[in-house]
N, C-alpha and C positions, 0 to 999 in steps of 0.2 A: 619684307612684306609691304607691299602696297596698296596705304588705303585712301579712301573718297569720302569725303566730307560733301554731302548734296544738301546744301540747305535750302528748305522754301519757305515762301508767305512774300507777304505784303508790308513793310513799318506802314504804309498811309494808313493801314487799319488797325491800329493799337497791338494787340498782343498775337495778332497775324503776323506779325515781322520776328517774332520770337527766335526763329529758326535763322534767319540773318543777323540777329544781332549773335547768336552764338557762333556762327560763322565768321563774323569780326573777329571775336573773343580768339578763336581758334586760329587764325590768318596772325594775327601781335602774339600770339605764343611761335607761331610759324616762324614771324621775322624776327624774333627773340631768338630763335636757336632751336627750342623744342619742335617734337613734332617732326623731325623732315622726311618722316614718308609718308605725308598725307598733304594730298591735292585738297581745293577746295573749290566747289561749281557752287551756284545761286540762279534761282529759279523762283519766279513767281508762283507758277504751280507746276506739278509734274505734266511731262509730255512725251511724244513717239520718243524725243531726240534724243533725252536723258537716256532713255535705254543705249542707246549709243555711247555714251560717256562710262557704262559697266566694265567695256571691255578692258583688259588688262589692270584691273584690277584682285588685291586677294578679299578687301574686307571693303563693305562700302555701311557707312552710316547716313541715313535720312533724317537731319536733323525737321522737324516742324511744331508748329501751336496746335494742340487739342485741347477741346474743352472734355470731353471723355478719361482723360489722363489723370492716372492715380496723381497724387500730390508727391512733391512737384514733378516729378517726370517719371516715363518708366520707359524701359527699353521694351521692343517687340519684336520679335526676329517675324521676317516678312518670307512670305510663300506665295510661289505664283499663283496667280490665279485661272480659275479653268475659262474664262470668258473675259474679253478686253472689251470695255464701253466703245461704242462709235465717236462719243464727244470728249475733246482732252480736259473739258470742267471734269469729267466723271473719273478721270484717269490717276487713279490714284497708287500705291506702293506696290500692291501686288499684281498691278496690272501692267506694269514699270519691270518688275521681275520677269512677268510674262515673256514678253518683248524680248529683253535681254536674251530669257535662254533661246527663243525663234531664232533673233538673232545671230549670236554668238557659239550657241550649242554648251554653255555653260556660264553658271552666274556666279559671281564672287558672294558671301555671305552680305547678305542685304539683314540690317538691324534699323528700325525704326526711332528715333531718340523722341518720342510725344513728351511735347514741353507743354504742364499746364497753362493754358492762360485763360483770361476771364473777361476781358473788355474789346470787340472785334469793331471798336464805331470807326469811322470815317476820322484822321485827323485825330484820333486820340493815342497819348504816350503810354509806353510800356505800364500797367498795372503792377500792385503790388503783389501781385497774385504771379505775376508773367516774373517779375525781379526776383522774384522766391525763388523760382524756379529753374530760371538762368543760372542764380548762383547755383543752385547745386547742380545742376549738371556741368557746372565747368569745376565744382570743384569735384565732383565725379571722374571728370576729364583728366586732372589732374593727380589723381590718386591712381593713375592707371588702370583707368574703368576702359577706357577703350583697347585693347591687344589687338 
């Protein structure tokens, strides 16, 4: 089985980067040995292109920062949406799905990994609210939360 690791955000903006720092996490277990059917991309925010990156995949994971996310994280399995924004600020998971199936004519199971975080300023470190919730999804990760 072949899966995608799409992590986004921003580290400049404190717990924006959530979703990259798991993506680290996930890459030093990669080059540790574990893991080797799972790629991993990074993106600022989602776009057309990412839907491009679906194909030949079976299972793709959206890692990112929410401030809406139950504590510390929750998984969301993502469904296309029936309408794609004109602007890629607006372009968000299910509009990424959209794409893919236009695309492709089929989309590998898209799950969304919403990490909570709590502090998005300019120039600020990971929060203890965003390190809470790292740790448990990697040790989620690790207990073979992901299949």
């Amino acid at each position: 089985m072949r899966r995608l690791l799409l992590a986004v955000g921003n580290p400049g903006r404190g717990d924006d980067g959530l979703g990259l720092a798991f993506a680290a996490a996930v890459e030093a277990r990669i080059a540790g040995g574990a893991l080797p059917d799972v790629d991993v991309a990074h993106a600022y925010q989602l776009d057309l292109d990412d839907a491009l990156r679906l194909a030949g995949y079976d299972a793709v994971l959206l890692a990112d920062a929410a401030v809406d996310a139950s504590a510390p994280f929750e998984l969301r399995q993502v469904e296309a949406a029936t309408t794609v924004p004109w602007t890629t600020h607006g372009f968000g998971p299910a509009a990424l799905v959209a794409v893919a199936q236009a695309l492709h004519g089929r989309v590998p199971s898209v799950r969304l990994l919403a990490l909570r975080g709590a502090t998005f300023g300019l120039g600020a470190e990971l929060s203890p609210t965003a390190q809470e919730a790292l740790s448990a999804a990697l040790a989620w990760l690790d207990g073979g939360g992901w299949v």
